[in-house]
N, C-alpha and C positions, 0 to 999 in steps of 0.2 A: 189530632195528629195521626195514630193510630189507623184512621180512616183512611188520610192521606197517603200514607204510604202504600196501603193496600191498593188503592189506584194509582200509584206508582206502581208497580209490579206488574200491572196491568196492560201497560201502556205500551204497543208494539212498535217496534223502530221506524217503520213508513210515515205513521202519523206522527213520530215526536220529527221526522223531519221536514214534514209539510208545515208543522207550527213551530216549528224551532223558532222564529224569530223572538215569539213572547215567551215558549216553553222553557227556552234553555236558562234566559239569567233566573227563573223561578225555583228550577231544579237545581240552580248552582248554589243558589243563596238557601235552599233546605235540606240542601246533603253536605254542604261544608263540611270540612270537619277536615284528619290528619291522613288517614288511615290510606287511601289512596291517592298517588298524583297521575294524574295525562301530563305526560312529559311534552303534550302539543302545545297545550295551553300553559301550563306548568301549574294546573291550578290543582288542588285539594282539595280531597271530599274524604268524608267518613264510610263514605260508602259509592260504589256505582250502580247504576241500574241491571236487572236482569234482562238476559235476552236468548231469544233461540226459539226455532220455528218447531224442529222434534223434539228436542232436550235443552230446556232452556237452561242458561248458563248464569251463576249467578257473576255479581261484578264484572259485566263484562261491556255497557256501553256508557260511555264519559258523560255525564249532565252536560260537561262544558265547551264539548265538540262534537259528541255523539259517536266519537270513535269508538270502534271494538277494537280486541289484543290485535288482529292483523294489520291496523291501523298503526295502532301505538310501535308495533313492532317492528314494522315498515320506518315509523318515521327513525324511530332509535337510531336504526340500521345506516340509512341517509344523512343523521347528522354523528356519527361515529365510526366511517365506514367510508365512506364518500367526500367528495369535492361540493355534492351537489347544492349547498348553502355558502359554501365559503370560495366558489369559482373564479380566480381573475378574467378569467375570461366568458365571456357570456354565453350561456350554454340558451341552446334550441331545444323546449318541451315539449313533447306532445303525452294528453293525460285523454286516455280512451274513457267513458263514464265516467267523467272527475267526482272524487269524493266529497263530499262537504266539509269535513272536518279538515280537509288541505286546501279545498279553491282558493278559497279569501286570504290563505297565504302564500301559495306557490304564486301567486297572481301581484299581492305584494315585493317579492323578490325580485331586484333592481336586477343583480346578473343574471336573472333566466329571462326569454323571450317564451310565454305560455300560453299554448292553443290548448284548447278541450274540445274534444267533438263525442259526437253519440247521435245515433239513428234519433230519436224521439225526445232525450233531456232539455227542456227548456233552457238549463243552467250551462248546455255546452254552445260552445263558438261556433261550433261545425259541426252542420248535420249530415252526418256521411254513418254509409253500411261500413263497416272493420271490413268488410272482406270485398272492399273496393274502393279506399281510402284516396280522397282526392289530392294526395302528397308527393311530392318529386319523390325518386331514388335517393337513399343516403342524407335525407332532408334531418334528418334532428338527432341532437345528443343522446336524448334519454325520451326513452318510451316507456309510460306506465298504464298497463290495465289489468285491472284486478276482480276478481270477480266477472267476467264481463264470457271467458271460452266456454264456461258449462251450460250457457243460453246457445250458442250459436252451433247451428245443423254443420257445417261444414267448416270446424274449428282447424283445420289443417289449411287450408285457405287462409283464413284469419291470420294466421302465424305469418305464415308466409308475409302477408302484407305487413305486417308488425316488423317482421325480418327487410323487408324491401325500403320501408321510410326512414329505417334504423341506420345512421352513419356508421361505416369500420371505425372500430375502435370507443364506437357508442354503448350504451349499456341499456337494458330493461329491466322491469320487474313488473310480471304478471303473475302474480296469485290465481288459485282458483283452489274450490271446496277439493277435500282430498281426502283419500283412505287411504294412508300409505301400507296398512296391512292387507291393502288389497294390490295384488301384482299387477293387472291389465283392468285399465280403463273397462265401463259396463255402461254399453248402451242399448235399447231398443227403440225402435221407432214406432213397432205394434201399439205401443202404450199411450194412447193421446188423451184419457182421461185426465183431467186438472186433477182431482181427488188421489188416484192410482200414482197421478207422477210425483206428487206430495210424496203420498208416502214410500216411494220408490226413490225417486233422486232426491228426497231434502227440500224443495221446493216444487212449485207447481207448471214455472219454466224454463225448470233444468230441463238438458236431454241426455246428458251424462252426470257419471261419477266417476272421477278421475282418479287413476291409480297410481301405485309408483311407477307406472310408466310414463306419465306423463311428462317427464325431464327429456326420454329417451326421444318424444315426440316433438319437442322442441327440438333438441339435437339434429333431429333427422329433416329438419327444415335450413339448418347450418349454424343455430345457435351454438354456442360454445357455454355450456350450461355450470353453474355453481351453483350447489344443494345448500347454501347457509342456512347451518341452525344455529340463529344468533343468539339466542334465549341462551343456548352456550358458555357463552360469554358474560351472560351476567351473572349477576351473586344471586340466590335466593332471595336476599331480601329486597334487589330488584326486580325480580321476575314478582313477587308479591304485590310491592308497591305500585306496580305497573299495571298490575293486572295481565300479565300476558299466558300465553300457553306454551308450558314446554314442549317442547317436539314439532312446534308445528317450523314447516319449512317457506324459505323466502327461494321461488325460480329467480336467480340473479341471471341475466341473460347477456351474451357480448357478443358483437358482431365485428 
């Protein structure tokens, strides 16, 4: 057992998602236990796995969805916060690089109509660049992409189009890695080393690090930006149970 776990520890988020299919009831049924829930799945573990590329983080990915806290925090947010699971009316999604731990349910949801697109994801509907999205004006309720601007050279583009597909009165939420003690966004282009931009941006295909400006940069596209720190809102012993991070912030986006 002892062993086991040790190669659990090991195990980096890429490849528990390529083999999720066998990995995950394996992990679910050897970390059982009280001690933490994914409020996705609602399922229990004694424990979640470590994760993080410069500073690995401990309980931070679910055996039983493979969500991390921005995940979990995200969904919280949506189903205490929002319409977006209980809508009489049938909302139009579009989910830019859909996460695994929501496809198989955003996709289940009777009231939402759900596209996924992405440049290269086999797992999306639509393969289209963000930053020339083959989508009408005003075509969908809610736009999600997360993770998805610190990859792309001209994320001011991108927005825009996020901004363009997005109905008045529609909402978003695009996450991205953030320093909020850092005032202005930081990027160079000089740096194309894969090693250099590791350990510069966090990963090897970031081209930024987004700072607390980064709300201002939405704004300046015509979003009407909300800073939610929902973590806020909960008790400690939610923010425990959950596993989430305080501080960390949701760009809730209206157009």
């Amino acid at each position: 057992m002892l062993f086991f776990k040790k190669i659990l520890n090991t195990i980096p988020r890429p490849f528990l998602i390529k083999a999720s299919y066998w990995v995950r009831p394996i992990l679910a049924w050897y970390l059982k236990g009280s001690n933490f829930i994914d409020p996705i799945s609602n399922k229990s573990f004694r424990r979640f796995l470590p994760y993080g590329y410069k500073n690995q983080r401990e309980n931070a990915l679910s055996p039983s969805t493979l969500s991390l806290e921005r995940h979990r925090l995200m969904w919280l947010f949506l189903k205490d916060e929002t319409d977006f699971f209980s809508s009489k009316e049938k909302l139009k999604v579009l989910h830019i690089a859909p996460e695994q731990c929501f496809l198989d349910r955003f996709k289940k949801q009777k009231n939402i109509t759900y596209i996924t697109s992405d440049i290269e994801s086999p797992i999306a509907d639509v393969k289209a660049d963000i930053c020339n999205l083959p989508f009408l004006e005003n075509e969908f309720d809610v736009v999600f992409c997360n993770h998805v601007l610190e990859h792309i050279t001209n994320d001011t583009k991108a927005m825009q189009e996020l901004y363009r597909v997005l109905k008045p009165g529609g909402f978003g939420i695009f996450q991205v890695p953030q320093e909020l003690n850092r005032a202005t966004t930081f990027e160079d282009d000089s740096i194309t080393d894969k090693k250099e931009r590791a350990k510069i941006f966090g990963q090897y295909d970031h081209v930024r690090i987004y700072g607390a400006d980064y709300f201002n940069k939405l704004r300046n596209v015509g979003f009407k930006v909300e800073e939610v720190d929902y973590a806020k809102k909960l008790t400690p012993n939610q923010i425990e149970k959950y596993a989430l991070m305080k501080g960390e912030i949701l760009p809730v986006c209206y157009k």
